[in-house]
N, C-alpha and C positions, 0 to 999 in steps of 0.2 A: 658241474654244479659249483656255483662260485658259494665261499664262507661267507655268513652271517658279517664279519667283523671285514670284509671288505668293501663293505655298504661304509657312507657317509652316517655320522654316528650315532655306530655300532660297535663298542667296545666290548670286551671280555664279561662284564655283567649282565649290559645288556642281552648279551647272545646267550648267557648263563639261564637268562629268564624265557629267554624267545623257544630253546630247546626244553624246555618244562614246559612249557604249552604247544610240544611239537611241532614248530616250525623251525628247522633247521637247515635249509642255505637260503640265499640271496633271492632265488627265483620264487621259494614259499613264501615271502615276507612279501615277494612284488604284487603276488599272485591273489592272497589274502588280503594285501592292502594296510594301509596304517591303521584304519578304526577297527576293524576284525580282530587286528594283532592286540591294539591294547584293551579291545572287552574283554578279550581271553587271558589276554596278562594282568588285569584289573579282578577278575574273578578270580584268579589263582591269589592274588595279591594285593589286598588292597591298600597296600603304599603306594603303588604305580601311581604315578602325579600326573599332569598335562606335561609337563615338560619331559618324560617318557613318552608320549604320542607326538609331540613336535620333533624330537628325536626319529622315532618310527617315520610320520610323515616325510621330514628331509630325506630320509635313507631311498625311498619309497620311489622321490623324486628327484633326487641325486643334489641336494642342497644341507647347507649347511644349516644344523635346526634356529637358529637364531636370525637367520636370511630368510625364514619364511617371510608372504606377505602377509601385511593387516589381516586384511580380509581371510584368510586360508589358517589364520591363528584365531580368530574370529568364531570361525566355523567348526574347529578344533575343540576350542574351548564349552560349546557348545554340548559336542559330544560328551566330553570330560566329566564336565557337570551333568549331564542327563546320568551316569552311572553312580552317584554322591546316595 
């Protein structure tokens, strides 16, 4: 079972948060998905931003959050806002 923080980013926080809402390795976070990961991190905490699910997302799909495309930040964002 590969660590949390061996995902694309995934740093020490991140994974700090991702293990409070018991997902802790690489294969739970894939398995769950980015929007699952950040409902559950959004209801534990409602600072989690979009740019915690772009984050989650790139991890997800092995990109760097910032390389996401239009479209798939788009759809993101989407999510994000439906939890406001």
């Amino acid at each position: 079972m590969a660590e949390l923080t061996s995902l694309r980013n995934i740093g020490k926080e991140l994974e700090r948060k991702l293990k409070a809402v018991e997902i802790t390795t690489a294969e739970e976070l894939k398995a769950v998905g980015s929007k699952e990961a950040f409902v559950r991190l959004k209801l534990r905490d409602p600072q989690v931003c979009l740019v915690h699910l772009y984050a989650l997302e790139g991890a997800v799909t092995d990109r760097e959050y910032n390389q996401l495309p239009e479209d798939v930040k788009r759809e993101l964002k989407v999510v994000s806002d439906g939890l406001k």
